[in-house]
N, C-alpha and C positions, 0 to 999 in steps of 0.2 A: 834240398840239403846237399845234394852233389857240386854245386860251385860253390861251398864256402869254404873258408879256411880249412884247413885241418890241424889248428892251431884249435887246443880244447876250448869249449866256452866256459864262462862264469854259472856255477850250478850252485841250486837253492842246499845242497845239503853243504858248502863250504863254511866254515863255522868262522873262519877268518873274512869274509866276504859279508859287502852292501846284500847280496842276495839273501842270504841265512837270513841277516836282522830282514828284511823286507819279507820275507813268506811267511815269518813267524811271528811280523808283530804290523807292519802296516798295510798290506793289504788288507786284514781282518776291519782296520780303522775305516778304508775306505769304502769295503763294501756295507762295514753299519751306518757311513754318512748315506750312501745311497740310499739303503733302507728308509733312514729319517727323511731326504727329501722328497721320496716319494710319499711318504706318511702324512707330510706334509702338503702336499698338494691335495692329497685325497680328502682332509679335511678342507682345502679350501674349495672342495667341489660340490656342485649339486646334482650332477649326474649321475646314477645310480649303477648305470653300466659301464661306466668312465671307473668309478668308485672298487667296483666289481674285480675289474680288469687290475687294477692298481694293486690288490689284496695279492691275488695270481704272482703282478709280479716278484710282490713283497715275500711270498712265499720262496719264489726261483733265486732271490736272489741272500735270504737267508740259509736255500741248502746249498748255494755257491759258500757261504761263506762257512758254514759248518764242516765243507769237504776240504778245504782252504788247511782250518784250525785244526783238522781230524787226521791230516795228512794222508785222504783217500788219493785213487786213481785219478786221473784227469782223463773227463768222458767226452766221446764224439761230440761236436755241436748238433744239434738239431740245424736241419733244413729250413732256415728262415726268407731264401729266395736269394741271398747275396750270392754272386760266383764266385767267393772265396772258401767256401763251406769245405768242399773235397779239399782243397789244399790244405788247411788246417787238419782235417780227420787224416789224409795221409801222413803229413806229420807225427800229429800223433803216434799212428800206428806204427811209423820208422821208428820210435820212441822205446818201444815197447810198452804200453801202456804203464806211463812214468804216476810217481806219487807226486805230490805237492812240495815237498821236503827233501826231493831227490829228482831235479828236472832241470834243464837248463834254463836259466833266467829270464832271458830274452823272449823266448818259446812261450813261455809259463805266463809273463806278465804281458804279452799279448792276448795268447789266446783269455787272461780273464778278461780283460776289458770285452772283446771280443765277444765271449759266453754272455756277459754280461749286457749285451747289448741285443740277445738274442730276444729276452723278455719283453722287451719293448716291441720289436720289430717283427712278434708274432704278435700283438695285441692290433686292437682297431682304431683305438682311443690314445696310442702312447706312441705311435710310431714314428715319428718326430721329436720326441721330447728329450732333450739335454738333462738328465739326471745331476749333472755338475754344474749348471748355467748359475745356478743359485750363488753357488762360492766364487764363481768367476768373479759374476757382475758386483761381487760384494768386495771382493779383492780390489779389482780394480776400484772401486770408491775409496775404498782403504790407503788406498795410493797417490791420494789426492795433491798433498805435500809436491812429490819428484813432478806427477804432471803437469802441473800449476808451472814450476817449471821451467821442466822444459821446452812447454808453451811457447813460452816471453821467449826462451833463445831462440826456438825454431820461428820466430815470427820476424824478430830482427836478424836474422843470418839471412833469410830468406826476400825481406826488404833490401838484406842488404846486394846478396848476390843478383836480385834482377835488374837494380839500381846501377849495377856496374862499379861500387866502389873499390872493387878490391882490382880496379883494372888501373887505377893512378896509381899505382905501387913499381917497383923497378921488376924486370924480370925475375930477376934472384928475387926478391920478395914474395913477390908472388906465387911463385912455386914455392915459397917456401910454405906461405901461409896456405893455400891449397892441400898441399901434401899432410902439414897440423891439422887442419879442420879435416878431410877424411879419417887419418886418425882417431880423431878426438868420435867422431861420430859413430865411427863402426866398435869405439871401444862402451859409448852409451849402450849401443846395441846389445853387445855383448854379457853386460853387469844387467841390461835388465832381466835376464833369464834369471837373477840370482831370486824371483821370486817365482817357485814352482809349485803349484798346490797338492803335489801327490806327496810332497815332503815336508810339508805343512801340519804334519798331523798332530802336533804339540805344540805350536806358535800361534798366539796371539794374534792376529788382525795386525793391533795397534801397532806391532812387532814389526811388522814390514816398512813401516814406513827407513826404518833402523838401516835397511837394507838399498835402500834406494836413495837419489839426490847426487850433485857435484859433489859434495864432501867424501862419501861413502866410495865413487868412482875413484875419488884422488888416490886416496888410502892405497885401494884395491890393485892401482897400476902396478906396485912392484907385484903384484900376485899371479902375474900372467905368466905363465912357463916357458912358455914357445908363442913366439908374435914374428908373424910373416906378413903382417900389412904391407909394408915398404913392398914387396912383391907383390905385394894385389895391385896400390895405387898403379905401380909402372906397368902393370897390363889393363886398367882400365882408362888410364891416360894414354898409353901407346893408342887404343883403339880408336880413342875421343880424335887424335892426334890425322888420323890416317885420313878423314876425311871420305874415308866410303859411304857409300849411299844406303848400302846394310844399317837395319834395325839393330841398334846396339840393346841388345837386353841385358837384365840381369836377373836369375831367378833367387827365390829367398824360399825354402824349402822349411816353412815354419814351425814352431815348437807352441811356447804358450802361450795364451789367450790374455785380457786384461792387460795388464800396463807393462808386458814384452812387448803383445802384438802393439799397441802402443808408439814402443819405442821404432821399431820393423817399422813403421810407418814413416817415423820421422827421418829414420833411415833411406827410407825407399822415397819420401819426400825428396827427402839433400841429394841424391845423386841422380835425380830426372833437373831437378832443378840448378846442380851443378853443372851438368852436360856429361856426367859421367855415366850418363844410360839413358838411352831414351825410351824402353819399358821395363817396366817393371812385371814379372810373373810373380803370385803368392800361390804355395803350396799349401793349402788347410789337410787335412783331416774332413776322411765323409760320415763318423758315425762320433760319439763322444770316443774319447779316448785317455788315457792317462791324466783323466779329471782337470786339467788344466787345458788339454791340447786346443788349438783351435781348430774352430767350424767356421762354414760361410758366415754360417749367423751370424758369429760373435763379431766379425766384421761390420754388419748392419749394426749391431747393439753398440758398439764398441764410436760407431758415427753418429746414432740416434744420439747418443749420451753429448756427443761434443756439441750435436744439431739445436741441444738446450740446458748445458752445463748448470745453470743456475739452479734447472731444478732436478738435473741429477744428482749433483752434488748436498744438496740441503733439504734431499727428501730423508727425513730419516727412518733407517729399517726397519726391520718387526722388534727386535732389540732391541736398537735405540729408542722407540717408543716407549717399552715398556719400563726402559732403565729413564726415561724420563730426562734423556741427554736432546740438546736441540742442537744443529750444526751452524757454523758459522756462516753469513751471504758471502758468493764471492762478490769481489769488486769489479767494477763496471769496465777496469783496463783486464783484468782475469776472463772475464768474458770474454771481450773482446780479440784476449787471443787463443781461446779456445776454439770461437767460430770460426775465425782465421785458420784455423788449422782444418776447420770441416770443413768449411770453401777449398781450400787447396787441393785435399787429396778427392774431395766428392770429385772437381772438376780434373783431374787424373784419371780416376775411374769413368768417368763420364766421356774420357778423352780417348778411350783404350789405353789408354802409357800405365795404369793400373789395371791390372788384373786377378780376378781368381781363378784358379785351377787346381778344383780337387781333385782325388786320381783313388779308387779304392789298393791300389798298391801300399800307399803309404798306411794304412791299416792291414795287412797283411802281416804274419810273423817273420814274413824275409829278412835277411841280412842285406846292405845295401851289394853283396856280393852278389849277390844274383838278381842284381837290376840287369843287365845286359840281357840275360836268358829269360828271364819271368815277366819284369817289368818291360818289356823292348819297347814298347810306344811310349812308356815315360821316359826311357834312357834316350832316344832316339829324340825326343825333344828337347831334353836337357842339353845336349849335343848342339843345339840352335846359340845357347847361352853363350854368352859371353865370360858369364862367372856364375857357378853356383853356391851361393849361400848356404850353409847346412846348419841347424841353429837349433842348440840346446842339447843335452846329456842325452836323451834317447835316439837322436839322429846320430851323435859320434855312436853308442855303442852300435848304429847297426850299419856305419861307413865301417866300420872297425870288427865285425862280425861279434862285440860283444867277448872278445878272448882274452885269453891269459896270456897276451903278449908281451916279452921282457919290456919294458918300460924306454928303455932305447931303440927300441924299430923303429926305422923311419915311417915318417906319417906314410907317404907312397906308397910306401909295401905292406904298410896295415891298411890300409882301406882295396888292396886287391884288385880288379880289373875298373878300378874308378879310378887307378893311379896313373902313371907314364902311358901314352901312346892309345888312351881310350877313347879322347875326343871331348871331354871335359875337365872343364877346370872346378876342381871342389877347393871352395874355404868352410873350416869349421870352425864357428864362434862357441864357444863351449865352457861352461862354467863347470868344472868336477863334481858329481853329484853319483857317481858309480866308480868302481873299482880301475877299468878299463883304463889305461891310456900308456900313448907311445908317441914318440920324438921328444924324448927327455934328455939332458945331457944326463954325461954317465956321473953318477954318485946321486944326482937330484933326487931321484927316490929315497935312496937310502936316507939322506939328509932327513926328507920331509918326514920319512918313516920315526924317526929319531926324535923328533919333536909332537910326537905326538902325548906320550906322557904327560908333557910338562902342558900341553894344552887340553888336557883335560877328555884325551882322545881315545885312551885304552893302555893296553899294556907295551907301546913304542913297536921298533924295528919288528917284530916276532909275532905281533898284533892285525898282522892284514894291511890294506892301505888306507886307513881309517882316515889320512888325511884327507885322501880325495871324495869322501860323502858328504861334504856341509857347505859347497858353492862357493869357498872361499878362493879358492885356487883357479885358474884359468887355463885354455889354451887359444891360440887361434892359428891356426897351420891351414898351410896352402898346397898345394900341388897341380900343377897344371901341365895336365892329359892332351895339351894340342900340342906339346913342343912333338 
């Protein structure tokens, strides 16, 4: 807690604040979906000490959520073996043994995930097991539409670019169309965070598709706030440019699982296959996490699925069975560019130019302010990058320590010793899904504040920033710590 801001955080008792509505109505939601999925597997088990074990957790994890609704204390973790245990309890204890209704946001919605993981991770039978894997893998099916896709582009860009076509173009065209297509891709990247399943907790399935596709991207371009690409592209082309014999990397410090990570792929595809990096690092998450985060697994699942699209896609679920709906086959060209796309990055990963790299840091309650101090062997590698990617609503609040920053700080000075002169370069792709955010121009808030009324948002200016919780809004801001 000593290197973070002293800029106050976002706390669950602000009644104007994402955090208030989240401690008092959807965390409750997520800890009864865990309940159900674990209730759920138990019936689909025949082991009696598996079955046992499951009961236990069901029990830990409904007096989480009773203490949650109750607005009790928030209690030391139990000693489950992980080395973040002390940290966390100190915390706490810095805290003053905080209630539920009255704690810093940040804090609060780590440590449940957190607690919540402890259940598993004392058992025999559960100690591995994704409580949230269920909604992922169903999301991502749900998403079949945008994947389908952006398949077919990602398969002809990619014919296209190793063909060499875009090399008979004039110089100035070429850069031009270069300079559009990284654009276009990092803003795909971007919109696919607009599906986050911890915010899901009243949407339909069917709803997301709503949310994804070229059309939905078009719309959404004026909705971006602050866009610093054109500064990315001209540091990751200067690099390409320079002809060193250094590994140009790029890390992607990743968010959600199912058809973000997805998207992250097809991203991290185009820019090994562009020459604008020759590896790629992925940062996952090492325990479940904010119900969508990703895990290595999801990775494997996320390939398994492409390795036989036909029958991931047209298996239908415990649901769809019973509602007696059948899915459509894809087609033989659908196929074909979905394996296309599991040959590419398989043989990436296989290549090392793809990698995973989980780190229990990034599950830790830290603010990214005290990567330098805490995390030093992730910061110290992120240092090798060439650009670090930071991707999705819970990575800005903790580049940004999660504060009540006036709404025009520059990005540099709200992200703290990850800004000027640290030795990295951070871009944040960020869809508004929390209160948090700065490098606005001056009136933008207010503006946005102003229109909340009339969309259906609350009570306007005097209401909180009720604009920025429903992933309509964007940022993607840059700073670069080598100059």
């Amino acid at each position: 807690m000593e290197f973070d801001t002293k800029t106050p955080p976002y706390v669950t008792a602000d009644k104007s604040s994402f955090a208030y509505v989240t401690a008092r109505d959807r965390w409750a939601v997520i800890l009864t979906g865990a309940i159900d999925d674990v209730f759920r597997a138990i019936i689909a088990s025949t082991d009696d000490e598996k079955n046992d074990e499951g009961k236990i957790i069901v029990e830990g994890v409904a007096k989480l959520k009773y203490e949650v609704q109750h607005d009790r204390h928030l209690t030391p973790l139990v000693d489950d073996g992980r080395s973040d245990v002390q940290a966390y309890n100190d915390e706490l204890e810095a805290l003053n043994s905080p209630t539920w209704f009255n704690v810093p946001w940040l804090f609060a919605e780590c440590y449940m995930y957190r607690r919540l993981n402890t259940f598993f991770a004392l058992s025999k039978h559960w100690k591995s097991y994704d409580v949230f894997y269920r909604q992922k893998i169903s999301t991502f099916k749900s998403s079949r539409p945008a994947v389908l896709e952006l398949a077919a582009k990602y398969k002809a860009l990619i014919v296209e670019l190793e063909a060499g076509s875009l090399s008979s173009k004039s110089p100035e065209e070429l850069e031009k169309s270069e300079r559009l297509l990284f654009f276009e891709m990092c803003e795909i990247c971007l919109w696919g965070n607009a599906t986050d399943l911890s915010l899901l907790t009243s949407l339909a399935y069917e709803d997301i598709q709503k949310l994804q596709g070229a059309e939905a991207r078009k719309i959404s371009e004026k909705n971006i706030l602050a866009n610093d690409l054109p500064a990315v592209y001209e540091v990751l082309k200067k690099a390409q440019q320079s002809n060193k014999e250094d590994l140009r990397r790029v890390d992607i410090v990743l968010d959600n699982a199912g058809f973000e990570l997805y998207v992250d792929l097809v991203l991290a595809g185009y820019l090994l296959s562009a020459g604008l990096a020759d590896q790629i690092v992925l940062h996952p998450k090492s325990i479940p996490w904010f119900v969508s985060d990703v895990l290595p697994a999801d990775f494997g699942a996320l390939l398994n699925a492409l390795a036989d699209p036909q029958q991931f896609f047209t298996t239908p679920s415990e649901k769809e069975v019973l509602d007696g709906k059948t899915l459509e086959a894809l087609s033989q060209k659908e196929v074909s560019e979905l394996s296309f796309l599991f040959e590419h990055w398989s043989n990436f990963h296989q290549e090392g130019q793809l990698i995973i790299r989980p780190n229990i840091f990034w599950t830790s309650a830290a603010s990214y302010w005290r990567l330098p101090a805490v995390g030093t062997a992730v910061y110290n590698d992120l240092k090798e990058s060439e650009l670090v990617i930071f991707k999705g609503d819970l990575n800005y609040r903790k580049l940004t320590g999660d504060a009540t920053w006036p709404p025009t700080t520059p990005f540099s000075t709200a992200i703290g010793p990850l800004g000027p002169a640290s030795g990295m370069r951070t871009l944040a792709l960020r869809t508004c899904k929390a209160d948090v955010i700065v490098g606005l121009a001056e009136g933008e808030d207010e503006r946005l504040r102003a229109t909340q009324n009339n969309n259906g948002g609350g009570g306007g200016a005097d209401e909180g920033r009720r604009w920025a919780w429903s992933g309509k809004w964007a940022v993607v801001q840059f700073c670069d710590g080598k100059k």
